[in-house]
C-alpha positions, 0 to 999 in steps of 0.5 A: 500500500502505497503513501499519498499526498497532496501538495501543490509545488512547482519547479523553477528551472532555467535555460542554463547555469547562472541564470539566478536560479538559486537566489530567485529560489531564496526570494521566492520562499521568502516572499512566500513566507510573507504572504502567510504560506509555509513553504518547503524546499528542495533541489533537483540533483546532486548538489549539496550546497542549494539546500543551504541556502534554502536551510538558511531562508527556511530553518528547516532542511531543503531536500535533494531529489535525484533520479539518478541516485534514488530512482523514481520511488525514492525521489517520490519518498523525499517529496513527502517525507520532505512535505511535513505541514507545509503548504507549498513546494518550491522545487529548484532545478538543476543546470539547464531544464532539458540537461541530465546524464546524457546529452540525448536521453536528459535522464535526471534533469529538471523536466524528466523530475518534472514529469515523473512527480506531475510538477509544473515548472517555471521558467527564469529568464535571464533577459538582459540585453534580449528583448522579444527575443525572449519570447522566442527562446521561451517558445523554444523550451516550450515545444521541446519536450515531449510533455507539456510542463512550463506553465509560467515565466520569471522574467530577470533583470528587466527594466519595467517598461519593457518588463510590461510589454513582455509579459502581455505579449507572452502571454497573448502569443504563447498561452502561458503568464509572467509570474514575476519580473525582477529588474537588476538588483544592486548586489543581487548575484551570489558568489561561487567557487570551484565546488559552486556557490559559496556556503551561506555562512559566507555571504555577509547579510545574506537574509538582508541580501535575500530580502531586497530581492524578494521585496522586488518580487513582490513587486510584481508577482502574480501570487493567483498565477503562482498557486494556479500553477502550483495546485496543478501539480499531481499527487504524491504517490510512494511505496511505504518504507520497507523494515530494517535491523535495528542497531543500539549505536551511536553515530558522530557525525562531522558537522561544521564549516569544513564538513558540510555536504550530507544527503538528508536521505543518508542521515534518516537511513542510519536512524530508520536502522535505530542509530543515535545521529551525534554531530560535531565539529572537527574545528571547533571540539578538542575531542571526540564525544561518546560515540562508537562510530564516524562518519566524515562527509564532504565539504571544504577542508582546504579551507580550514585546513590550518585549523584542522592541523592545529586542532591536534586532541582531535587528530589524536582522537580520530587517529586512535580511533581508528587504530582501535577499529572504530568504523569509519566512513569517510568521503571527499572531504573527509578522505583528505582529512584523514590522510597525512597532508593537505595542501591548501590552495596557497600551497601550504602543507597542514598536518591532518590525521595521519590514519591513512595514506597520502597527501592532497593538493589542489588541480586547475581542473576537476578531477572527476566530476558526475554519477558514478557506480561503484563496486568492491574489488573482491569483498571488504567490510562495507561492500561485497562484490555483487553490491552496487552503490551510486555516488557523486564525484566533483572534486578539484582535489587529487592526492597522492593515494587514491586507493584502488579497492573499488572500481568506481564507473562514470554513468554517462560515459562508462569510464572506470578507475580506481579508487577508495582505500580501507584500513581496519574498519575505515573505509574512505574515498572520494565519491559522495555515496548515496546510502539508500542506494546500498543499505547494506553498506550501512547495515555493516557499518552499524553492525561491525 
């Protein structure tokens, strides 16, 4: 029997990458927010750092959907286990609406998301320099797909003149409505680095930021359009969770500006499995609490890197540890910090845990980026030969020692290589792996 729910939600997508995506996703809830509605948030896709954003407007946590980690029935269980007693979903899309895992099947992209979930989408238009233009590119996205899901338009960076003329003529030639216009707002862009925007604790007055925004938003918005559009969508519909063994273990979980990046999915699995989620700071605590086990996720170690060194009852701490045969899951991120040196991006060389080999240095280029599958090179403690994992990889990082336990294969492409390293009960590479995808994987950590 399956779980069902109704909650009118729409996806904002747009035509490519810097379009103002995530800022306009952040002004949305915001002005949602002001005009009496509860709205919760998600993103499309893989990535870690959108969500923050959308953690930060809402105070409560933004989820990812992904096809191609979670399958069609996982993301549908993310959808409601994300809805809570919210009223409306803002769904922010991935690249541009049309791009996903191969440049022919879109598999993964917004508009596939939109079309398994039954989610109406909007698209933001970056229109400076265009004027009718525009309604030729929208015309476009609107007959590519094979089903019909754009059902408004977000105009931005427009002037107000033209902004008018452009929303009658849209809709009088294309049948659907400007939602909203947005001029070009004084400091209204969010800075990125090489793993994406920067983190939200970054940006100075980020909620002033957020809010100038959201005031021109309201400006213009059509709210009657907007939630028109948003009660479109079509129920949620999902298979109920299947049953786990059930583990008396605590689990601590790094959790600060260094260690950031966490599926919400991977952290409820080790609670749907009965452990006790402990988070702490790898920069900030001298030691480790009362825990049993670790978990070091991904993030931006190599810019804390001489805190982290210098932060040394904590490397003692992790290093013995391990050597006393304490689990540990360790990704991107936490790879690099439980090998011996990293080297930040001045060049610099800081001490990290010692407990595995190598040293980490910075590239000029990504070293491995997409969905991955990865696969054990004879059987170890968290994956046997005949297991299969999804993960992600985006890293600038490289190092010394990536390991070679694993196989680990890019999706689009079919192109393996080598990778992850164990020791003892410390198993540690650089894909972002996605738990649900192998609960078996969690199922020996929390039973070692």
């Amino acid at each position: 029997m399956g779980k069902m729910k109704v909650l009118p939600r729409v996806l904002l997508c747009a035509p490519k990458s810097g379009s103002g995506k995530t800022l306009i996703t952040c002004a949305l809830l915001r002005a949602l927010v002001k005009n009496g509605f509860d709205p919760c948030a998600f993103k499309c896709g893989p990535d870690f750092i959108d969500p923050m954003f959308h953690k930060t407007v809402l105070g409560v946590p933004s989820r990812n959907l992904d096809l191609i980690m979670a399958g069609e029935n996982g993301v549908k269980a993310s959808l409601l286990a994300g809805v809570g007693n919210c009223n409306i979903g803002v769904i922010e899309g991935v690249m541009g609406f049309y791009d996903g895992l191969g440049a022919e099947e879109g598999l993964g992209s917004s508009y596939d998301l939109c079309v398994r979930t039954g989610t109406p989408a909007i698209l933001i238009v970056d229109a400076k320099g265009m004027s009718t233009s525009v309604i030729a590119m929208i015309k476009g996205y609107l007959e590519y797909g094979k089903e019909s899901v754009i059902r408004g338009v977000i105009l931005n960076r427009v002037s107000g003149a033209l902004a008018s003329e452009l929303s009658v003529l849209i809709r009088k030639q294309l049948g659907i409505p400007v939602i909203a216009t947005l001029p070009a707002v004084k400091d209204g862009a969010l800075e990125s680095r090489h793993l994406g925007l920067v983190l939200p604790s970054e940006i100075p007055k980020l909620l002033s930021k957020v809010d100038r925004v959201s005031d021109e938003l309201l400006k213009s918005i059509d709210m009657d359009a907007l939630m028109k559009i948003a009660e479109s969508a079509k129920d949620i519909e999902a298979e109920d969770d299947k049953s786990y063994p059930q583990f008396d273990v605590t689990v601590g979980v790094a959790r600060d500006e260094a260690f950031c990046f966490y599926y919400e999915e991977n952290l409820e699995l080790l609670e749907k499995m009965g452990a006790r989620v402990k988070f702490f700071s790898p920069i900030h605590d001298d030691k480790l609490p009362e825990v049993s086990r670790l978990i070091i996720g991904g993030g931006y170690p190599e810019l804390y890197a001489k805190e982290l060194s210098e932060n040394k009852g904590m490397l003692r701490n992790i290093k013995e540890a391990a050597n006393a045969g304490m689990p540990i899951l360790a990704e991107c991120g936490g790879f690099l910090y439980l090998q011996e040196m990293l080297k930040d991006k001045e060049g610099i060389e800081h001490e990290m845990a010692g407990v595995l080999k190598g040293s980490s240095h910075m590239t000029d280029k990504l070293s491995r980026f997409g969905y991955v599958s990865v696969y054990a090179n004879g059987d170890n403690a968290y994956l046997k030969e005949i297991d299969r994992v999804r993960g992600h990889e985006f890293h600038y990082y490289d190092t010394t020692d990536n390991g070679n336990i694993v196989t680990v294969t890019k999706l689009s492409s079919g192109k393996s290589w080598r990778g992850y390293q164990a020791k003892g009960n410390v198993f540690a590479g650089f894909a972002h792996l996605y738990y649900p995808s192998c609960d078996k994987l969690v199922e020996r950590f929390l039973g070692l």
